[in-house]
N, CA, C and O atoms as a Tripos MOL2 file, in Angstrom:
@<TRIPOS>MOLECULE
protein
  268   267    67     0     0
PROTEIN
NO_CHARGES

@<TRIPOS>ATOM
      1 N           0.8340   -1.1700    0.0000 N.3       1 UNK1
      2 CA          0.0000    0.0000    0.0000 C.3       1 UNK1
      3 C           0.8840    1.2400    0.0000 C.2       1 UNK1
      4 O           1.9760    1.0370    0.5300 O.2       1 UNK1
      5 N           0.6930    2.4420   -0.4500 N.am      2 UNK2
      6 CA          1.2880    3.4310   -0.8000 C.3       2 UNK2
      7 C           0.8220    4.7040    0.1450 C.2       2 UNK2
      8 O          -0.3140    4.9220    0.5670 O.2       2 UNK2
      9 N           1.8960    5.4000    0.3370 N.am      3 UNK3
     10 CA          1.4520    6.2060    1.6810 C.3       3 UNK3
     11 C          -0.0690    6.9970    1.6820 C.2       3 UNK3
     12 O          -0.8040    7.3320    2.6100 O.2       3 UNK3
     13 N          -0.2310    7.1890   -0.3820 N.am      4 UNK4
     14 CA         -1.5030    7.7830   -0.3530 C.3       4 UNK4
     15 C          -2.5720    7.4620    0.0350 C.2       4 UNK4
     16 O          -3.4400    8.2090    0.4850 O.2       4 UNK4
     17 N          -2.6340    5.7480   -0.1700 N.am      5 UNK5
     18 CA         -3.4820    4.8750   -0.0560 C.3       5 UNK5
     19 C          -4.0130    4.7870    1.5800 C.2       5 UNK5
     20 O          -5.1350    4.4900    1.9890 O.2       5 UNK5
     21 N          -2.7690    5.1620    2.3650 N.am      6 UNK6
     22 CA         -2.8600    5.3230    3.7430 C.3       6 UNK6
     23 C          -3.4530    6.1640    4.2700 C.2       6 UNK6
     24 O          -4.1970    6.0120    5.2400 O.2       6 UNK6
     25 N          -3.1610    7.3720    3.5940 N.am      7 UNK7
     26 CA         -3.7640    9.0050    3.9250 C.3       7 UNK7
     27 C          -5.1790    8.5930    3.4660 C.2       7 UNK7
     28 O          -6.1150    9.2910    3.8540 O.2       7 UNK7
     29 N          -5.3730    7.7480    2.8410 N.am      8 UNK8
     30 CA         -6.9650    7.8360    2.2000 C.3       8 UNK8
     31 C          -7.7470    7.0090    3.0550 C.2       8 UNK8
     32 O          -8.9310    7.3370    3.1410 O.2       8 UNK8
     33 N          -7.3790    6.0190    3.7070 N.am      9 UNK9
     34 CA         -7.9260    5.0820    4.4890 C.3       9 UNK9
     35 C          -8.6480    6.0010    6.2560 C.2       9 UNK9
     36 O          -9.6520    5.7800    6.9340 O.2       9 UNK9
     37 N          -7.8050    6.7460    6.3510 N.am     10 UNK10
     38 CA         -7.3710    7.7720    7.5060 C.3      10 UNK10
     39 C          -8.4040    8.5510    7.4220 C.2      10 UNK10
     40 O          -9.0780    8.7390    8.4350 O.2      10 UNK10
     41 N          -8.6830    9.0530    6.4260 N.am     11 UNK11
     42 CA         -9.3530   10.2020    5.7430 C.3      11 UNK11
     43 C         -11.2800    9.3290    5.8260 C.2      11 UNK11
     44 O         -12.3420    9.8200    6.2060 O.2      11 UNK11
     45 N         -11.0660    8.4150    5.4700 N.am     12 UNK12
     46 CA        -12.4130    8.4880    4.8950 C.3      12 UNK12
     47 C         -12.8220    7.4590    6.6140 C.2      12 UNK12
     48 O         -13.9930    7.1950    6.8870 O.2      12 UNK12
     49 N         -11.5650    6.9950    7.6140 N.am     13 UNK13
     50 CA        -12.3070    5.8670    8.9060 C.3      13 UNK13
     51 C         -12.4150    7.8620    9.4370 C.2      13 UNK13
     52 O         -13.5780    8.2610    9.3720 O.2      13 UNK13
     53 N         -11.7660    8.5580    9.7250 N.am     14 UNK14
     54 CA        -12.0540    9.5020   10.5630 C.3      14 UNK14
     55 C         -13.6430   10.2230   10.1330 C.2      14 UNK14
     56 O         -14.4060   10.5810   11.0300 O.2      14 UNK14
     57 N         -13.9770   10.3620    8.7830 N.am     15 UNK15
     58 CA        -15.4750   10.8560    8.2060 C.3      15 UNK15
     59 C         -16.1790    9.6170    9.2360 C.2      15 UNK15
     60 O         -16.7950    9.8020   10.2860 O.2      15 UNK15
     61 N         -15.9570    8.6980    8.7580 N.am     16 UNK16
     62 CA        -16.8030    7.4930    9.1640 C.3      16 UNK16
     63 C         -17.0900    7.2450   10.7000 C.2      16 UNK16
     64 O         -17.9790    6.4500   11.0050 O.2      16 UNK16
     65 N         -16.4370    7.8370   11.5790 N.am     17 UNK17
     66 CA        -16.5250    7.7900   12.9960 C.3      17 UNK17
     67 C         -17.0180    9.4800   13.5870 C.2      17 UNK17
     68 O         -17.8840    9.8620   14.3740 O.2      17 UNK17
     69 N         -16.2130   10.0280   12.9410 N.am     18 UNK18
     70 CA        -16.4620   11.7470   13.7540 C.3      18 UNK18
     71 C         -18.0790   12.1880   13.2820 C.2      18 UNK18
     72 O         -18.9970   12.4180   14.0700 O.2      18 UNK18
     73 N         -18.1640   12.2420   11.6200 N.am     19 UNK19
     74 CA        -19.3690   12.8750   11.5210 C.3      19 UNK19
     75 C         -20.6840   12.6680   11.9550 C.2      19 UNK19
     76 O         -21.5320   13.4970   12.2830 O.2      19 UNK19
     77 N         -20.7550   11.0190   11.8950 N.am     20 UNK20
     78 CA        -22.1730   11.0160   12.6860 C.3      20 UNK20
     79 C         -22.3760   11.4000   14.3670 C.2      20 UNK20
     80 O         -23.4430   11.7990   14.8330 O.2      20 UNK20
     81 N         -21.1340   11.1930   15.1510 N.am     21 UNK21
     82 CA        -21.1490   11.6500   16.5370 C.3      21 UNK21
     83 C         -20.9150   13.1340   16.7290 C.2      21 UNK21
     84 O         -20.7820   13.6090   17.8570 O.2      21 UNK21
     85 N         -20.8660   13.8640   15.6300 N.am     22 UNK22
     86 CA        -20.6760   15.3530   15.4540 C.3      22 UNK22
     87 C         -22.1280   15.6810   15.3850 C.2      22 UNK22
     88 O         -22.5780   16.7230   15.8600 O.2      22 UNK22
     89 N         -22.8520   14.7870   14.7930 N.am     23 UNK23
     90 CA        -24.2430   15.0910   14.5840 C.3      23 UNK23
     91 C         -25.0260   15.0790   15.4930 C.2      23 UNK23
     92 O         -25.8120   15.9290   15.9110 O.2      23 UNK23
     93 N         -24.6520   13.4760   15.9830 N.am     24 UNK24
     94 CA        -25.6240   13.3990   17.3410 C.3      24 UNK24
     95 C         -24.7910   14.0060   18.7420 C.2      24 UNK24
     96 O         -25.1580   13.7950   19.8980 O.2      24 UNK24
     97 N         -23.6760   14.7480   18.3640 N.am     25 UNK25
     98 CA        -23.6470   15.6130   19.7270 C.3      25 UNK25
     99 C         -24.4790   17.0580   19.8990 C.2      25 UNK25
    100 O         -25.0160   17.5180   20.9070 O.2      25 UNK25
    101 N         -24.3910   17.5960   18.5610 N.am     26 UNK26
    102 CA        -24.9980   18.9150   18.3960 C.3      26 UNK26
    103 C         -26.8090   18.8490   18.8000 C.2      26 UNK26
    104 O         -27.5570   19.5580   19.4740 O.2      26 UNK26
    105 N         -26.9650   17.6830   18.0380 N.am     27 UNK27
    106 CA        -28.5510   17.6790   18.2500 C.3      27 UNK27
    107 C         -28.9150   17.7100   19.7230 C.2      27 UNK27
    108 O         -29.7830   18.4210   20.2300 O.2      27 UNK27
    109 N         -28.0430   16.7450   20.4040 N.am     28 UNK28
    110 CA        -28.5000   16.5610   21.3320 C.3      28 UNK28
    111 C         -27.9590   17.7730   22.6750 C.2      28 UNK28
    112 O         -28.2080   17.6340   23.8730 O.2      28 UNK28
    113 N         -27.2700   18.7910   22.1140 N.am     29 UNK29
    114 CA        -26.9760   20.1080   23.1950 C.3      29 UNK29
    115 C         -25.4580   20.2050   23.5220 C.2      29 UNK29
    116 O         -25.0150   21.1890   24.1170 O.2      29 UNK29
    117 N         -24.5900   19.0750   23.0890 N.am     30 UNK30
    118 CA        -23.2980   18.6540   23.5120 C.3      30 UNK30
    119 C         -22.2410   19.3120   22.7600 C.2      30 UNK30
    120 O         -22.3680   20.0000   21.7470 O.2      30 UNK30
    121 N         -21.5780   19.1210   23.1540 N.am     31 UNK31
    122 CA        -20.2960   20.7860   22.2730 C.3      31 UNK31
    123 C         -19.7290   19.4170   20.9950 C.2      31 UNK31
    124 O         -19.2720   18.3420   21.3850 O.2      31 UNK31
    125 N         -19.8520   19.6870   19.8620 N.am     32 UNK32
    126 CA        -19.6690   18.6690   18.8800 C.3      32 UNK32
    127 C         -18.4460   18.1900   18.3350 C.2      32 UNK32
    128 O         -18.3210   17.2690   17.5270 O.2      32 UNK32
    129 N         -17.3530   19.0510   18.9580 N.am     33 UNK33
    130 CA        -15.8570   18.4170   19.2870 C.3      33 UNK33
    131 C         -16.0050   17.1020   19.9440 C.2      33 UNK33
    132 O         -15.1270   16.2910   19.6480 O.2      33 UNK33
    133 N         -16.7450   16.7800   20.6130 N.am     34 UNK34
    134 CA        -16.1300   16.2140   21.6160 C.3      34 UNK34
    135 C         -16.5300   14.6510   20.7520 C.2      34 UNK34
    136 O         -16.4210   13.5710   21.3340 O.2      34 UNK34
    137 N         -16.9180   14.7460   19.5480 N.am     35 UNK35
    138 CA        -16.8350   13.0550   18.4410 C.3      35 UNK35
    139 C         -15.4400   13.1690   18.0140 C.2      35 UNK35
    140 O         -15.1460   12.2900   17.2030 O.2      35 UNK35
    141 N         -14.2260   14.1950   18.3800 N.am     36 UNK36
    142 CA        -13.0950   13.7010   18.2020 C.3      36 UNK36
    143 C         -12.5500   12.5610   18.9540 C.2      36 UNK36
    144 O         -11.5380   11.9670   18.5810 O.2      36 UNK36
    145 N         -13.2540   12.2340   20.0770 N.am     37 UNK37
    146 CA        -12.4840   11.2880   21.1370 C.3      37 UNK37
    147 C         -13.1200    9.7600   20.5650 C.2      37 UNK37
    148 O         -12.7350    8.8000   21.2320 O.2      37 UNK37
    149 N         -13.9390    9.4770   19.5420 N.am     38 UNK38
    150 CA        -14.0700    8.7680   18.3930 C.3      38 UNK38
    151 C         -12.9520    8.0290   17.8090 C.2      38 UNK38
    152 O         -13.1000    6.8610   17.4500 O.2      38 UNK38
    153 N         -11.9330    8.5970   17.7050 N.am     39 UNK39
    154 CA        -10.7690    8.6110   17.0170 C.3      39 UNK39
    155 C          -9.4770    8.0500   18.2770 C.2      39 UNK39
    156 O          -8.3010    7.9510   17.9280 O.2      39 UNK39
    157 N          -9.8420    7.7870   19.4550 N.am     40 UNK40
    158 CA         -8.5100    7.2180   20.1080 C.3      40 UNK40
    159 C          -9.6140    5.7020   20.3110 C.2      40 UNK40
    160 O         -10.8230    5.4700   20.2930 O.2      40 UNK40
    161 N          -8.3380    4.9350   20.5000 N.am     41 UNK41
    162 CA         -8.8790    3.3770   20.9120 C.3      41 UNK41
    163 C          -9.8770    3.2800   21.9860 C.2      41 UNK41
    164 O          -9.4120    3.5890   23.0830 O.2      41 UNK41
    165 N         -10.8950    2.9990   21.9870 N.am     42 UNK42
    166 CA        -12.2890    2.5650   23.0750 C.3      42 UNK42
    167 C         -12.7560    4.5350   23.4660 C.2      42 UNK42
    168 O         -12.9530    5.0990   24.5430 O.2      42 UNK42
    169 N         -12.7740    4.9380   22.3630 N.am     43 UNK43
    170 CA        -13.5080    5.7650   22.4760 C.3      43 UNK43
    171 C         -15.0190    6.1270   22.1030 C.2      43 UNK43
    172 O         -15.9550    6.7750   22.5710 O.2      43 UNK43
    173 N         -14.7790    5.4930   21.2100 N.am     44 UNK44
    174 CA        -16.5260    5.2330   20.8430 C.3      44 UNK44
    175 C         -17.4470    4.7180   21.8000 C.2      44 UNK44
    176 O         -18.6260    5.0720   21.7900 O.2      44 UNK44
    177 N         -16.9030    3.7510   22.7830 N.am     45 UNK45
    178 CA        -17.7880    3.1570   24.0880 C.3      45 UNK45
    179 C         -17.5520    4.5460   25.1840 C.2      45 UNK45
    180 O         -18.5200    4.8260   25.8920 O.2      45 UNK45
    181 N         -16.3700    5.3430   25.3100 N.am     46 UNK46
    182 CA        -16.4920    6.2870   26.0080 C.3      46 UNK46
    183 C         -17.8060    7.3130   26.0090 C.2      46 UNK46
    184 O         -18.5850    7.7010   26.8790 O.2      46 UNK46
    185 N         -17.6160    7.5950   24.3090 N.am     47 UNK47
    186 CA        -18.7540    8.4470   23.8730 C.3      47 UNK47
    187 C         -20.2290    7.8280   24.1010 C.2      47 UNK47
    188 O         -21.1260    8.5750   24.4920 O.2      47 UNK47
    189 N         -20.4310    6.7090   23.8990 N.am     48 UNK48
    190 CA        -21.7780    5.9980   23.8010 C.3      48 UNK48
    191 C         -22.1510    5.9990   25.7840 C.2      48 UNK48
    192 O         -23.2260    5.8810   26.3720 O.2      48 UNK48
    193 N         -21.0910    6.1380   26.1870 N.am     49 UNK49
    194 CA        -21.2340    6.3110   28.0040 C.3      49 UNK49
    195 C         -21.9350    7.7170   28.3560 C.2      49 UNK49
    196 O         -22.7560    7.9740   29.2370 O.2      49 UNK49
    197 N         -21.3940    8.4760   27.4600 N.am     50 UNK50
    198 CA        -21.6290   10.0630   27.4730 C.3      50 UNK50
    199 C         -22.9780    9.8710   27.7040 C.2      50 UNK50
    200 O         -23.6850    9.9660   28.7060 O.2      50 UNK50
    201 N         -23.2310    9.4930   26.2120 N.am     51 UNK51
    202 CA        -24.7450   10.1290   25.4510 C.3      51 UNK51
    203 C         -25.7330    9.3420   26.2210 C.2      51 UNK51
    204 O         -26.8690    9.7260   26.5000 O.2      51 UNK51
    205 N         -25.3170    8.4510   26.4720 N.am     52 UNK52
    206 CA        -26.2600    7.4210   27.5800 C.3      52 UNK52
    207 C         -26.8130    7.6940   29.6520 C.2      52 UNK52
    208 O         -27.8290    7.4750   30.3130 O.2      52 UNK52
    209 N         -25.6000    8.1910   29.8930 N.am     53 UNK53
    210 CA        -26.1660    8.0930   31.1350 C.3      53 UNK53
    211 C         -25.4430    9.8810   31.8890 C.2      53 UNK53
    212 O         -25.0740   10.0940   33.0440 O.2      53 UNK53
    213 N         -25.4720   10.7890   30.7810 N.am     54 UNK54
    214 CA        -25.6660   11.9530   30.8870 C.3      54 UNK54
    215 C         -26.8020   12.8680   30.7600 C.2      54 UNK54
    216 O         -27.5860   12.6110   29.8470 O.2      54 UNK54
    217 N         -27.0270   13.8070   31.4400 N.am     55 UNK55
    218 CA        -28.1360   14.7560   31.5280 C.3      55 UNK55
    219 C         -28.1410   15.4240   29.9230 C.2      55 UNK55
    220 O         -27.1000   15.6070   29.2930 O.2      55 UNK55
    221 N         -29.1610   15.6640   29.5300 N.am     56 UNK56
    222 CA        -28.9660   16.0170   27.8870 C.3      56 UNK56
    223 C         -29.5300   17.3240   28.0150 C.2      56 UNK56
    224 O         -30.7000   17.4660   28.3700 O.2      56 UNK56
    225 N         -28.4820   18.6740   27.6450 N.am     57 UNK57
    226 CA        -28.9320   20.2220   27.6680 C.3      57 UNK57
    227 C         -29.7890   20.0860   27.1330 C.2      57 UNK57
    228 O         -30.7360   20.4450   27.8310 O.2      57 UNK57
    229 N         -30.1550   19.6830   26.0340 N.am     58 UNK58
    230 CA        -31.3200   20.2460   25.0950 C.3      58 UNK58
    231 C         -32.8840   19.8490   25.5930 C.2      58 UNK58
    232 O         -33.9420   20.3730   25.2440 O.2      58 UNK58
    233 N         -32.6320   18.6320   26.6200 N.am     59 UNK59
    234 CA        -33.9400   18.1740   27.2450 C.3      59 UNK59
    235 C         -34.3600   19.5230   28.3200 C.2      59 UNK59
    236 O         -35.3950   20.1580   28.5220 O.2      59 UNK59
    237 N         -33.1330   19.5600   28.7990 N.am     60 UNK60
    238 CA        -33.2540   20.7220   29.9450 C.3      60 UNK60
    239 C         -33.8820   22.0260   29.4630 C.2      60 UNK60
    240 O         -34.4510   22.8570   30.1720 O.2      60 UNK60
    241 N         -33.6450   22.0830   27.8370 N.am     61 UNK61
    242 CA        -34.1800   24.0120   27.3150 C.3      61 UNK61
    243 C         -35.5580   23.9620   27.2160 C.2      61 UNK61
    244 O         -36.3980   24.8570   27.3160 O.2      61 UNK61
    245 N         -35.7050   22.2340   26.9090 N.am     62 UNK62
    246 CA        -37.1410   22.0540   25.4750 C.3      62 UNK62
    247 C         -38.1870   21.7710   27.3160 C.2      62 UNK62
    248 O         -39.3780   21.5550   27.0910 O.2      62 UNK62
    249 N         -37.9360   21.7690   28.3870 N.am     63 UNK63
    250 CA        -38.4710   21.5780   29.8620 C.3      63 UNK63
    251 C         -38.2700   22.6780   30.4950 C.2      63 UNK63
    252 O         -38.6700   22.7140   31.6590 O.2      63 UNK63
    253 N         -37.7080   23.6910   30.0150 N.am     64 UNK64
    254 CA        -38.0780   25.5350   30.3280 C.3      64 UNK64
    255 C         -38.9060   25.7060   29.6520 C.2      64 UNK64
    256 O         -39.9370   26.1140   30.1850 O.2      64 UNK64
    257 N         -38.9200   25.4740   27.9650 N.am     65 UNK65
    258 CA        -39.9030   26.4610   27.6490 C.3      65 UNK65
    259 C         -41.1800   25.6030   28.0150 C.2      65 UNK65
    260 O         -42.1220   26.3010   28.3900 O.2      65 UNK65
    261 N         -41.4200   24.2310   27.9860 N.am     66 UNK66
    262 CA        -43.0530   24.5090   28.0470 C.3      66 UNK66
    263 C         -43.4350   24.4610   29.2240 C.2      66 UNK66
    264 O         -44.4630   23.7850   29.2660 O.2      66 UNK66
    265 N         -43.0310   24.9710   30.5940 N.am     67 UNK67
    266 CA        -43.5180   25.5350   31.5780 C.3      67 UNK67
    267 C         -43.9710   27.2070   31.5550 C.2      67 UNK67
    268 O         -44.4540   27.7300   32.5590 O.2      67 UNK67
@<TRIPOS>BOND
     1     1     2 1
     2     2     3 1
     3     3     4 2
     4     3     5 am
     5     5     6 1
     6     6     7 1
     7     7     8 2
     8     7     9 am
     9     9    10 1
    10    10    11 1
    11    11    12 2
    12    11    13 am
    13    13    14 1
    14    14    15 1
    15    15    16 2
    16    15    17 am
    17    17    18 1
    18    18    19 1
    19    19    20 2
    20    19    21 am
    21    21    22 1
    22    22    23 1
    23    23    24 2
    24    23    25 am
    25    25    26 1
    26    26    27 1
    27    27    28 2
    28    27    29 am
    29    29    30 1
    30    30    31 1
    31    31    32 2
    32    31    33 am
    33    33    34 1
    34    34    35 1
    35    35    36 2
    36    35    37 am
    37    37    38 1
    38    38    39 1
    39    39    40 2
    40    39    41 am
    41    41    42 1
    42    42    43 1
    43    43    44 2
    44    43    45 am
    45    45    46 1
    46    46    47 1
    47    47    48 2
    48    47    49 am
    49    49    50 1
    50    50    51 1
    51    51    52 2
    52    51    53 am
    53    53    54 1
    54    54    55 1
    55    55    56 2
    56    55    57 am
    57    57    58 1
    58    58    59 1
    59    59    60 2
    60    59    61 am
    61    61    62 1
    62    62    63 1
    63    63    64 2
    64    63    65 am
    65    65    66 1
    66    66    67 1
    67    67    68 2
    68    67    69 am
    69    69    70 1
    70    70    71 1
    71    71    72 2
    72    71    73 am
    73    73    74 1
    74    74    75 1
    75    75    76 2
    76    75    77 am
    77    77    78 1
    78    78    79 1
    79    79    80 2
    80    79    81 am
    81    81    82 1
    82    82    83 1
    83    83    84 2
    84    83    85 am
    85    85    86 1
    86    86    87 1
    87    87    88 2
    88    87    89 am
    89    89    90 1
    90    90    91 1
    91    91    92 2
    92    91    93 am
    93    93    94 1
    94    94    95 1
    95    95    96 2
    96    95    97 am
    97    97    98 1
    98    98    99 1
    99    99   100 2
   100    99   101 am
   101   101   102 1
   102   102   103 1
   103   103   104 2
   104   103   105 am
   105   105   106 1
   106   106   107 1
   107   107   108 2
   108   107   109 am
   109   109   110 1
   110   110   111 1
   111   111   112 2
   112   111   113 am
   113   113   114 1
   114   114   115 1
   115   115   116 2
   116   115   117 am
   117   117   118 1
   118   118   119 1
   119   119   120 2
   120   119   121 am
   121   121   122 1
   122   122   123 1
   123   123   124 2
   124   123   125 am
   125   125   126 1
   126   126   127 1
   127   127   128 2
   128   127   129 am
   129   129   130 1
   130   130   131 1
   131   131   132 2
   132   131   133 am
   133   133   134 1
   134   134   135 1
   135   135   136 2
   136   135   137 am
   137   137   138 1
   138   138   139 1
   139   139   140 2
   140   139   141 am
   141   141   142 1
   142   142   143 1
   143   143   144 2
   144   143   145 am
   145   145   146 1
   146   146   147 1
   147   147   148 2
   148   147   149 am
   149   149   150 1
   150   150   151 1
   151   151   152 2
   152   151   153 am
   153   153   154 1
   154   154   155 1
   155   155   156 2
   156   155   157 am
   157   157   158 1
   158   158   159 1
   159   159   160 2
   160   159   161 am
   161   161   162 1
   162   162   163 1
   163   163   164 2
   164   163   165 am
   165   165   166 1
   166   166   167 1
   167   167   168 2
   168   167   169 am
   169   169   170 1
   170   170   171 1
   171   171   172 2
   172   171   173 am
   173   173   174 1
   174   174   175 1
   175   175   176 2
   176   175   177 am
   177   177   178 1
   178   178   179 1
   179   179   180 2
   180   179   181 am
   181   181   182 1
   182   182   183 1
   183   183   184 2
   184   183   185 am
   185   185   186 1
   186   186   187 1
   187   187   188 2
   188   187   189 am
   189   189   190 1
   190   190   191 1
   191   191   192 2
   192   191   193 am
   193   193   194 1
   194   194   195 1
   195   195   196 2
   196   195   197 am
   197   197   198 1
   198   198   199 1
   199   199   200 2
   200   199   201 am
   201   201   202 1
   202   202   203 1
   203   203   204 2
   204   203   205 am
   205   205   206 1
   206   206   207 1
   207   207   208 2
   208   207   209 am
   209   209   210 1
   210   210   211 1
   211   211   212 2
   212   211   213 am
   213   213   214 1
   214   214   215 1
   215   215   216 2
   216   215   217 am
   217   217   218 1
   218   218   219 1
   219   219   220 2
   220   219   221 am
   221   221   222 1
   222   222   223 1
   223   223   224 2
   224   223   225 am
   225   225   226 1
   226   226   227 1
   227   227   228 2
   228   227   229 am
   229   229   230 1
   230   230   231 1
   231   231   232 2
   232   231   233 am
   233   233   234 1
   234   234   235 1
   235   235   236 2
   236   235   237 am
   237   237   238 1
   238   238   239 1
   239   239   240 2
   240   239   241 am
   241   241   242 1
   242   242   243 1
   243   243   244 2
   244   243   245 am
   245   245   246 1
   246   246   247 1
   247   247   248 2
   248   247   249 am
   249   249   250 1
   250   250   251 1
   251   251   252 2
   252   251   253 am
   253   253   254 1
   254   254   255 1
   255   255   256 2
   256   255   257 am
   257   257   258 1
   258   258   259 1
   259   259   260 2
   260   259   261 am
   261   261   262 1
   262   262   263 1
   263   263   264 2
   264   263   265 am
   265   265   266 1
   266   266   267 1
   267   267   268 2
@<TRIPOS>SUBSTRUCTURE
     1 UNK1         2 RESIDUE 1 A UNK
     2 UNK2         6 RESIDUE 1 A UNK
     3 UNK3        10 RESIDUE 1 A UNK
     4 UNK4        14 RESIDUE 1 A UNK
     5 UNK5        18 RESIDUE 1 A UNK
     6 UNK6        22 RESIDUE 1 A UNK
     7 UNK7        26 RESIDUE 1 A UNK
     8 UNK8        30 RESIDUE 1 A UNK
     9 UNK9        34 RESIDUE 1 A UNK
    10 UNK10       38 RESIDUE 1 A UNK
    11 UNK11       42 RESIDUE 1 A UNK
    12 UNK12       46 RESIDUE 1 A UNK
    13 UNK13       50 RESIDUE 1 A UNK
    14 UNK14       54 RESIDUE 1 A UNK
    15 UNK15       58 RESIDUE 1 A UNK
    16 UNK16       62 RESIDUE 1 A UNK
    17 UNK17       66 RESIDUE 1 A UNK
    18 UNK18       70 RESIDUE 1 A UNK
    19 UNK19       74 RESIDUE 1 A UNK
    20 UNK20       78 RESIDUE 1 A UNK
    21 UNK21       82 RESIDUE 1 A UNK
    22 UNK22       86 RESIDUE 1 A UNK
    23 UNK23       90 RESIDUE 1 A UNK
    24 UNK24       94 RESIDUE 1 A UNK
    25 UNK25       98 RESIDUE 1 A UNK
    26 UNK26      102 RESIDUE 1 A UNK
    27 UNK27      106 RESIDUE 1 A UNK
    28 UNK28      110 RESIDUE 1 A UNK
    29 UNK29      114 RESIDUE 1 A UNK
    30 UNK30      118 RESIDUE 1 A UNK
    31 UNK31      122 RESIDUE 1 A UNK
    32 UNK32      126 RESIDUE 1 A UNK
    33 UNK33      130 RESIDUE 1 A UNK
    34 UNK34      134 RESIDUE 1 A UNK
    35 UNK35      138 RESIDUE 1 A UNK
    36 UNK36      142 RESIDUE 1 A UNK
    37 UNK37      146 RESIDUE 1 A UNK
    38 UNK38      150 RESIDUE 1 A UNK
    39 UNK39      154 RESIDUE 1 A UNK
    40 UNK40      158 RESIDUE 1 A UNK
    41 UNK41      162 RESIDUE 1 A UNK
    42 UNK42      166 RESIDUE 1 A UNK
    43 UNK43      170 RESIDUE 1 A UNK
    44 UNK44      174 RESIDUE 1 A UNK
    45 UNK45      178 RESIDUE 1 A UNK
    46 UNK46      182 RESIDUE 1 A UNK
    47 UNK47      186 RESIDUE 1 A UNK
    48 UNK48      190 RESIDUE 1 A UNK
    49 UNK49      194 RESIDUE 1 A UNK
    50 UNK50      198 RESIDUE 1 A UNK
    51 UNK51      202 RESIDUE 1 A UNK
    52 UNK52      206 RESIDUE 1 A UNK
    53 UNK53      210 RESIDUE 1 A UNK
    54 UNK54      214 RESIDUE 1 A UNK
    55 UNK55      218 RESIDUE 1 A UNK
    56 UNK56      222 RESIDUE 1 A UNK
    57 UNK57      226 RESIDUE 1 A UNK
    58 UNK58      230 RESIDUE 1 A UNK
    59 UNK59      234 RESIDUE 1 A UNK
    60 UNK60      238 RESIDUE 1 A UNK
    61 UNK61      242 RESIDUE 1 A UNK
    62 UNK62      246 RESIDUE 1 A UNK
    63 UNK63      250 RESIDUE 1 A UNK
    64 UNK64      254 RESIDUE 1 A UNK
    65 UNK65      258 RESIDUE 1 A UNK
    66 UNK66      262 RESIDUE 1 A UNK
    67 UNK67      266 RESIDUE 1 A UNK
């Protein structure tokens, strides 16, 4: 394999891991950096810890307004 071939592999696992947890951090109120930690070994179970048994801002805004 050729270093490009490498850069390309890199390129398209980092799309493949960051963007959808970029997505579902924003939606859900969460600062959307934080699907970089996607990208180190057993981070994806870190993140899935997050989104799971964390308080979610956006529940907290959408439970101001309809009071």
């Amino acid at each position: 394999m050729s270093e490009f071939a490498v850069l390309q592999w890199l390129i398209i696992s980092t799309l493949f891991f960051v963007v959808p947890f970029w997505r579902i951090f924003g939606r859900a109120g969460f600062k959307p950096a934080l699907s970089w930690i996607a990208l180190i070994p057993g981070g994806i179970l870190i993140l899935l810890w997050i989104l799971a048994f964390a308080k979610w801002p956006i529940l907290a805004e959408t439970e101001i307004k309809k009071e």
